[in-house]
Each structure stands twice: as C-alpha cells, then as structure tokens.
C-alpha positions as CSV (number, residue, x, y, z in Angstrom):
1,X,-1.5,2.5,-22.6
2,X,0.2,4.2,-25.4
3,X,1.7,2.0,-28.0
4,X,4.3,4.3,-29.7
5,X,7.3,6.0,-27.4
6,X,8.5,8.5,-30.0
7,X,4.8,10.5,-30.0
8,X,4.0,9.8,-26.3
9,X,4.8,12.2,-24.0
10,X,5.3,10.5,-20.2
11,X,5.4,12.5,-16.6
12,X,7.5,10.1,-14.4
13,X,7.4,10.5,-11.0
14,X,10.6,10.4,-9.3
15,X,11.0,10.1,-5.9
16,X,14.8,10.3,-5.3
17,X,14.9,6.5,-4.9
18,X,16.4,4.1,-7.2
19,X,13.5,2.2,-8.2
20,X,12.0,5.5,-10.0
21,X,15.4,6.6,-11.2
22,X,15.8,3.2,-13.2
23,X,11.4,3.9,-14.5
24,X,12.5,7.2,-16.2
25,X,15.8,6.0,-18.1
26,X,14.3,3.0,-19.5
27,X,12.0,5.3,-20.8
28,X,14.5,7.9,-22.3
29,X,16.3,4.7,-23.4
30,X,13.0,3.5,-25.5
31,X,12.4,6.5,-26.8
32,X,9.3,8.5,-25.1
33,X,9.6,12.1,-24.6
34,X,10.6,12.5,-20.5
35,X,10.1,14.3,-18.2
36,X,10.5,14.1,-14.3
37,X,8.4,14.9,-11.9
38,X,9.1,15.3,-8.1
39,X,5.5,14.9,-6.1
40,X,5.7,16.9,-2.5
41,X,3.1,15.8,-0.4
42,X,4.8,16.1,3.5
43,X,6.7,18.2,4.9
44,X,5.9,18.6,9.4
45,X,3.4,20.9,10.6
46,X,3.6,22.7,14.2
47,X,0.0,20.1,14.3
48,X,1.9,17.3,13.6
49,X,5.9,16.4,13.3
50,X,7.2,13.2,11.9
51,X,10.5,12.3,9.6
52,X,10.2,14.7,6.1
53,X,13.3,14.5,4.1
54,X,11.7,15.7,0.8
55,X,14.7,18.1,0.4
56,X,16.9,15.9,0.5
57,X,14.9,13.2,-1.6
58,X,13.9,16.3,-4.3
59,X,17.6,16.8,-5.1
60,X,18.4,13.2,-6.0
61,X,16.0,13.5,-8.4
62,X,17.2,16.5,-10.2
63,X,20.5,14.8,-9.9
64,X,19.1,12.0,-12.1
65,X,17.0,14.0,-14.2
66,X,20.1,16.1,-15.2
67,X,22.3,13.0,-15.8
68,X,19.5,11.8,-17.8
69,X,18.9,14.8,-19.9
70,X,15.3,15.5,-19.0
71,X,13.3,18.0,-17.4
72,X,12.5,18.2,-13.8
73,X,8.9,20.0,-12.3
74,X,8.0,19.8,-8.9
75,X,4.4,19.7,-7.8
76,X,2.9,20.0,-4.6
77,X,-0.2,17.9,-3.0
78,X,0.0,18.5,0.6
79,X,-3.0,19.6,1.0
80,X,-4.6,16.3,-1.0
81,X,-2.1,14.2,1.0
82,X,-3.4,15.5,4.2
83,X,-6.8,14.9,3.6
84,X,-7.1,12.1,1.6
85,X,-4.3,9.6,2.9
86,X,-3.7,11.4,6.2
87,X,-7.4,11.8,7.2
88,X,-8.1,8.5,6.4
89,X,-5.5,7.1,8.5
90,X,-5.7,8.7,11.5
91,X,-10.1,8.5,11.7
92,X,-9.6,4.9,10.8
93,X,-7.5,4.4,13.7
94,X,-9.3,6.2,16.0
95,X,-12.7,4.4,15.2
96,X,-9.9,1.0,16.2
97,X,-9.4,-0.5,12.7
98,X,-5.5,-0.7,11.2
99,X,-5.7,1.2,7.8
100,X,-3.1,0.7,4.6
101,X,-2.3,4.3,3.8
102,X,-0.4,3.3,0.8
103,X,-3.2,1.5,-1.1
104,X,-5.5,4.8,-0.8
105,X,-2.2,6.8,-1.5
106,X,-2.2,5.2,-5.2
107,X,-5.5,5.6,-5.4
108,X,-6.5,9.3,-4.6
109,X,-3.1,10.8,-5.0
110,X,-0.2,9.1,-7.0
111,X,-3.1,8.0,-9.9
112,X,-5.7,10.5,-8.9
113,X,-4.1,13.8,-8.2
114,X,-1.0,13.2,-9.9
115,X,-2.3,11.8,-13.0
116,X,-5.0,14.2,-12.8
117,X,-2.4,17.0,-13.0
118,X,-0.8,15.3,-16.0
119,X,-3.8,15.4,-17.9
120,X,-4.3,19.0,-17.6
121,X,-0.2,19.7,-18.3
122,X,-0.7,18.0,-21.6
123,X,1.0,14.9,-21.3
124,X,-0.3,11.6,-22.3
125,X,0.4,9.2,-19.0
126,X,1.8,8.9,-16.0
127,X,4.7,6.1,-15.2
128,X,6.1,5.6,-11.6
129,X,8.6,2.8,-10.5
130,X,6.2,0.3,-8.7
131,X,7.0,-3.5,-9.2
132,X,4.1,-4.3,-11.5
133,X,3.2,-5.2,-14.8
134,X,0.4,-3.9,-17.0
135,X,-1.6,-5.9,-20.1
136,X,-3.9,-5.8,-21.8
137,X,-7.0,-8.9,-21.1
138,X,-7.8,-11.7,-23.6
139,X,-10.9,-9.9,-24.7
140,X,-9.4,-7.1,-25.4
141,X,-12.0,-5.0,-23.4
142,X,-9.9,-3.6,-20.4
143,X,-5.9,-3.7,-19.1
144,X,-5.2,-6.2,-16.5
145,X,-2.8,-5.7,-13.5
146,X,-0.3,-8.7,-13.3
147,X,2.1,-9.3,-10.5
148,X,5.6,-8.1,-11.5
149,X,8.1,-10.7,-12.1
150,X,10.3,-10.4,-8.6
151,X,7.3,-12.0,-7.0
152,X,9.4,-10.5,-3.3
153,X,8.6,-7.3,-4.5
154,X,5.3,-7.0,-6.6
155,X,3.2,-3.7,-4.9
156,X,-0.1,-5.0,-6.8
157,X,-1.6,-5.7,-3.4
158,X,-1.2,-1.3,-3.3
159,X,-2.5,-1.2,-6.2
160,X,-5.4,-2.9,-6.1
161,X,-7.9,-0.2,-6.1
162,X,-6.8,1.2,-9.5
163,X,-9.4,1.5,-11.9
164,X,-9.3,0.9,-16.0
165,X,-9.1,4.7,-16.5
166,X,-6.3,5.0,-14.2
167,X,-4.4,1.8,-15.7
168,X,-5.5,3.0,-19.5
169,X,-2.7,6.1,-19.0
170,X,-0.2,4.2,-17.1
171,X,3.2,2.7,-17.3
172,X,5.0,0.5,-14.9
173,X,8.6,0.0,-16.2
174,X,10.6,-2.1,-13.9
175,X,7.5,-4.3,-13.5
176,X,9.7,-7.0,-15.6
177,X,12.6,-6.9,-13.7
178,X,13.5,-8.0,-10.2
179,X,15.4,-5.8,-7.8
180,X,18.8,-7.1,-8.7
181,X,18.3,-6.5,-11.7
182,X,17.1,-2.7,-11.4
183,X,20.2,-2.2,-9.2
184,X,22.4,-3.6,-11.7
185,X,20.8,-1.5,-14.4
186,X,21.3,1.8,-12.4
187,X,24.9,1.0,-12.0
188,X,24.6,0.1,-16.1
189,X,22.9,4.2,-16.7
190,X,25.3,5.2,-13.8
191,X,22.5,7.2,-12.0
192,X,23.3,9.0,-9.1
193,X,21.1,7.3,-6.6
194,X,22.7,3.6,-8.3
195,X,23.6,3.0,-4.1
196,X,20.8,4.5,-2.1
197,X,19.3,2.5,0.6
198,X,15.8,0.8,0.0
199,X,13.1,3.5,1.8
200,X,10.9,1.3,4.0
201,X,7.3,1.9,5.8
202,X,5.4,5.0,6.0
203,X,7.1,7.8,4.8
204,X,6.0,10.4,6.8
205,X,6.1,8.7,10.3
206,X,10.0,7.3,9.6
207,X,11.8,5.7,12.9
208,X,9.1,7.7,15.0
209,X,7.3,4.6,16.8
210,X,3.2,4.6,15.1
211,X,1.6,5.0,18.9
212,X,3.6,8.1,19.7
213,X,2.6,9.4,16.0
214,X,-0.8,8.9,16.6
215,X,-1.0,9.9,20.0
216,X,-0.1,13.6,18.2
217,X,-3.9,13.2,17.2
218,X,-5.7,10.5,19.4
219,X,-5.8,10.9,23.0
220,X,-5.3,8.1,24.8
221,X,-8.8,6.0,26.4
222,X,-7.0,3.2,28.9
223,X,-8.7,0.0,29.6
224,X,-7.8,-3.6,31.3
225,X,-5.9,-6.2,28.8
226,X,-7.2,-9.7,30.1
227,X,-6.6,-13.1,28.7
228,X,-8.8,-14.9,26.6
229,X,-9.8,-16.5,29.7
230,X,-11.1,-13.7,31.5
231,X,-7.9,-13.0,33.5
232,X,-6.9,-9.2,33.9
233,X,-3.6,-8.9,33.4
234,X,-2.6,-5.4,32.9
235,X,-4.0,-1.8,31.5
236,X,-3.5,-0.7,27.8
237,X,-3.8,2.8,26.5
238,X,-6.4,2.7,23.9
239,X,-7.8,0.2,21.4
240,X,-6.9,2.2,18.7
241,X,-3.2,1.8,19.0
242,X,-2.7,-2.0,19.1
243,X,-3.6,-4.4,16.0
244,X,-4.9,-7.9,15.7
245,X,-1.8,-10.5,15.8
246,X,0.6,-7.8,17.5
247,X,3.1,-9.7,19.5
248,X,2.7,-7.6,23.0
249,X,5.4,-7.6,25.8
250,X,2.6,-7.7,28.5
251,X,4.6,-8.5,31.7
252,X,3.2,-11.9,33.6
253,X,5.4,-13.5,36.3
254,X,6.0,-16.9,35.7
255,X,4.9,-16.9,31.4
256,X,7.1,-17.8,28.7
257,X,5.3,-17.7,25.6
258,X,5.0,-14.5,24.4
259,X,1.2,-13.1,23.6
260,X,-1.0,-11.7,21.3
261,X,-3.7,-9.7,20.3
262,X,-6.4,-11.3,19.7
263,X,-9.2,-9.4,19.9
264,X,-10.5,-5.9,20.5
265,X,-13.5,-5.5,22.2
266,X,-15.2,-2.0,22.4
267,X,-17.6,-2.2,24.1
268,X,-16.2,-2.8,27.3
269,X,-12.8,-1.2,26.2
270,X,-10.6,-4.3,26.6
271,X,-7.6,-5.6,24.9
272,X,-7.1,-9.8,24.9
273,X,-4.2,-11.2,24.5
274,X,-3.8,-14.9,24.2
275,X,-0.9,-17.1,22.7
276,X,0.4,-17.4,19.2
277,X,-2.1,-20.4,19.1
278,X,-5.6,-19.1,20.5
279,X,-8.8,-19.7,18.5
280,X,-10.1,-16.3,18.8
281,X,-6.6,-15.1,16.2
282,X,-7.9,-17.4,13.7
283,X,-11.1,-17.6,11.6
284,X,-12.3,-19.6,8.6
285,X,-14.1,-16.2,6.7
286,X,-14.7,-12.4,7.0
287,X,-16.3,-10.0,5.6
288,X,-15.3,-7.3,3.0
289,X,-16.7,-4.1,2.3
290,X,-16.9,-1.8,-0.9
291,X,-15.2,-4.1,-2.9
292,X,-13.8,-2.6,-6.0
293,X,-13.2,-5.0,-9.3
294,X,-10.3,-3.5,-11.4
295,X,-12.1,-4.9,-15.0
296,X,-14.9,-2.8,-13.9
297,X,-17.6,-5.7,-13.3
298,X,-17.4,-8.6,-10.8
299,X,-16.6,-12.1,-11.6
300,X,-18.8,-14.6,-11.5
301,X,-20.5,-16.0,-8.2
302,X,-19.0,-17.7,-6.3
303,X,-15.3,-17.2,-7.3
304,X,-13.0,-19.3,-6.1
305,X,-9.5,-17.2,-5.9
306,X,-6.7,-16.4,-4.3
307,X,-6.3,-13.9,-1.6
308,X,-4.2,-12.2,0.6
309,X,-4.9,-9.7,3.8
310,X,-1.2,-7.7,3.9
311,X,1.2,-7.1,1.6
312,X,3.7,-10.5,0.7
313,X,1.8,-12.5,2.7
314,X,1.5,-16.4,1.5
315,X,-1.9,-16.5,-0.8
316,X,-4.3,-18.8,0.6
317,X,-7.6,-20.5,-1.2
318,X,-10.6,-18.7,-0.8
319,X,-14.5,-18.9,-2.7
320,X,-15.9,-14.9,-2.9
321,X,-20.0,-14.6,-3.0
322,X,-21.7,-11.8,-2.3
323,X,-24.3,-10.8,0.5
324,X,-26.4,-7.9,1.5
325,X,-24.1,-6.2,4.0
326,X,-20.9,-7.3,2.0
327,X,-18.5,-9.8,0.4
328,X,-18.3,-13.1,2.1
329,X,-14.6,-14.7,2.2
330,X,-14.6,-18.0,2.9
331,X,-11.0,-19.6,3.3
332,X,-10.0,-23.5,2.5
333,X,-7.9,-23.3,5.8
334,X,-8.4,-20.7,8.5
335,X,-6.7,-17.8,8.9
336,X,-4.4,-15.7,11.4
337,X,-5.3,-12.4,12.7
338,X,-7.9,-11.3,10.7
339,X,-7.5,-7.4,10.5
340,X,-10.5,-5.0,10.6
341,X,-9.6,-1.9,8.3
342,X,-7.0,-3.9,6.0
343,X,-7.4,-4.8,2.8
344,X,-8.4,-8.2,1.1
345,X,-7.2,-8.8,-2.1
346,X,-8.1,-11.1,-5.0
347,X,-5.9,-13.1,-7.7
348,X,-6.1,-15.7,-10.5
349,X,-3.6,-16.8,-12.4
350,X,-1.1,-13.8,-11.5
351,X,-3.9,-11.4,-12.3
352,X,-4.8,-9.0,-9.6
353,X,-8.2,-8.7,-9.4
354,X,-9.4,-6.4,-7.1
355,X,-10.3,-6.4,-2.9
356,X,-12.2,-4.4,-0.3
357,X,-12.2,-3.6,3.0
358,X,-12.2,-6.4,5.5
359,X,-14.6,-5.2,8.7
C-alpha cells in the first residue's frame, strides 16, 4: 500500500455504480494522480444470452470521470471472464455443487487480471469501491483485510481469497464509510450516478431466473424428489439446478409447511425435501478444501474462530484443525444447509482470515 497520494499513481475501476464513483473522488480529493478505468468482461454471445448493460454502465463512468477531471481507459477481459469466473461456474454446477462466482471474480480477474494490467500500464495500484478496509498487521509482516465499518455491507467474505501481493497494491476507499454515508458524499461531489439504483446479484444473468440460465449449458437429467422418509413425491429436473436449503414449491395435497432441500443424492439421482426443521439440513462440522490463509501461513492448530458459509450471514463459533483430505470445521451449535461448492470463511477480531471450499 502506498503511503504518499501526491507520487502514487492509482487505476480505479469504475463500474458506472455509485459505490466506485465515490472510490475515485476521494482519491482525487486526497491527492493521488487518477485515473478511471472501465473493466468489460460480458457482453451475450449467440452461445449464451443473459442481461449485459455494459453500455450503458461504461457511459456513467465517463460521466463521472469527466465531472471529476480524470482520465477514462476501457479494458476488455472477456475472454478471462469467460474462462475463469464463467467456466468455473457453470462445471461446478454441473458436477451439483452451488459456486460463488464473485469470490473467484476478485480473485482471478478484478486483482489478477485487472491489477495485472496495471502493473504493466505503469501504475502503482489498483483501488475499486468494495466495502472493506485494508491495514497493515501488528508485526508489521503482511496487510490484514478488516471488515468495513457498515458491517450490512462489508464484501470481505468476496474477498477472502486475496493474497498479500494482491492486498500490498490495493486500496479500498469507502471501506470507512457506511452506505449512507457514500450516498451522501456523492450528492456532496455531485457525481452523476449520486441516484443510481444499488446493482444486485450476478451481473451477467440479471432478472433471467439461474435454472433457465444454466439450462443454456446443462441439459437437463430428471429424477424422483422424495421425502426424507422415503416418500416419492414428485420429479425434478436435474440435481445440478437446486441448492441445499432452497425453499421448493413441491405440490402435496393436504401439506402446509413449505419444504426444503435437504439433501442431494447422486447416486441414485434424487432430490429430498423435508421441512424447514429436518436433521439431514443441519450438521455440527464439514469439511473444507484448498484453504487459502490471506497472511500467507496458517494459524495455529486448532483455531477457534469465527465463520460464516454465505455472504451476511450471522457468524457462528467454530474450532479449525487440519486433516489429510482437508480442513475440519467443527461448529459450537449446528448448522443449516450446509452448501457443497460455497465458501467457508474465517474471522477474529474483525480480521478476515481466509476460507476454502466446503465439499
């Protein structure tokens, strides 16, 4: 992290929204030397068709930029995007696990390709407009990843996967402020996107519902849904389209309570549904694979932490130890819908740690 604005030269990426608007001018306001960058990674395919409104979001940001005072350069990483955050996604859901394409976003493309690019344009770091704050550790020996102050919106959970080098040429500007806050400012700089609506989910799949996008690539395998008890109560249309704790409108004459998923089971192709209170949705430890430690090094064994499994979900206690075919997460309480392919993520203190993979 560079220490002195006036000799540090910063790419921001700007996305059009107001969150990255208000990252680039608190930077012209402390001084750094600017410049914008708009990232272009979708745009629909005659292979695949979703919502791409790049366009649109490309000339908010030269809007800003020029309001600003700063330069604007486009760069494209479709083809990265495709195969590194698209790929991903759509074999992880076809071998039935529920990926997070926005953690390995961050970390292949927005700090790998992106930063990557900066490096060799001359600049010194990248800043973007995630809620998240940056520090460096007691020792001195590495940057720690802290949870931003609007604890509603902190992204360190996308983040986790970042790596010192990554963090060592980073800058997260709005990390200190809370979304109130960041709107009020962008009234304050009167930027142009000041009133824009707050972009939610995946970008590229929009209002399109996920099954219909992913049935563009994985074709359908139909097998019976039963109850936990064994009961057949209807036919789904492929494991890889339903997730662990989805609340399913499975018609049954004469039931109330709504059901779940609770389990997938492959290898007799069935879905099971069971209520909102069925054993087989909670369990008291999983395991997690290729667990990446942001410091570098692991902590010592075991760790007692805390963790969470999506993103703004309540942390709960857990102990971390490590075994020969993974991580072992052990919780103080157990724990709802467990998702294969999701991402378990450590804290202390604030501090994000690191995570893995759950399997």
């Amino acid at each position: 992290m560079q220490t002195h604005p006036a000799d540090t030269k910063v790419v921001v990426g700007m996305s059009g929204g107001v969150d990255s608007s208000v990252a680039a001018a608190l930077l012209v306001r402390e001084g750094y030397q600017v410049t914008g960058a708009y990232m272009k990674q979708w745009s629909d395919s005659t292979e695949l068709s979703g919502v791409c409104s790049w366009k649109e979001d490309r000339r908010d940001a030269m809007r800003v930029a020029a309001k600003l005072g700063i330069g604007l350069i486009t760069l494209d990483f479709e083809k990265e995007y495709k195969e590194w955050v698209m790929g991903y996604m759509f074999s992880e859901y076809a071998a039935g696990r529920t990926p997070n394409p926005d953690v390995m976003c961050n970390k292949y493309i927005k700090f790998g390709a992106w930063l990557k690019k900066v490096d060799e344009l001359g600049f010194d770091c990248l800043a973007t407009g995630h809620y998240a704050r940056l520090r460096m550790a007691a020792s001195r020996k590495s940057v720690e990843l802290v949870q931003a102050v609007d604890e509603n919106k902190d992204q360190t959970y996308f983040l986790h996967q970042l790596n010192q080098d990554q963090l060592a040429h980073t800058l997260f500007p709005i990390g200190a402020y809370t979304k109130a806050e960041v709107r009020a400012l962008a009234k304050k700089f009167d930027l142009p996107t000041a009133g824009r609506a707050e972009s939610m989910g995946i970008c590229f799949v929009g209002e399109v519902p996920m099954k219909a996008f992913l049935q563009q690539k994985i074709a359908p395998t139909p097998g019976k849904i039963i109850l936990s008890s064994g009961e057949a109560i209807g036919e789904h249309e492929g494991l890889s389209f339903y997730t662990i704790g989805q609340r399913h409108g499975v018609a049954q004459q004469g039931r109330e309570t709504p059901l779940f998923v609770v389990q997938k089971r492959f290898d007799t192709n069935e879905l099971v549904m069971g209520d909102e209170h069925d054993p087989l949705l909670f369990s008291t430890e999983m395991m997690v694979q290729d667990m990446h430690w942001i410091a570098g090094a692991s902590p010592t064994l075991p760790f007692p932490c805390k963790v969470r499994m999506r993103h703004r979900q309540e942390f709960t206690d857990a102990t971390v130890t490590k075994h020969e075919d993974g991580w072992k997460v052990t919780f103080a309480t157990p724990e709802r819908a467990i998702t294969p392919g999701q991402f378990c993520v450590c804290y202390k203190n604030g501090v994000c740690l690191g995570g893995g993979i759950i399997m």
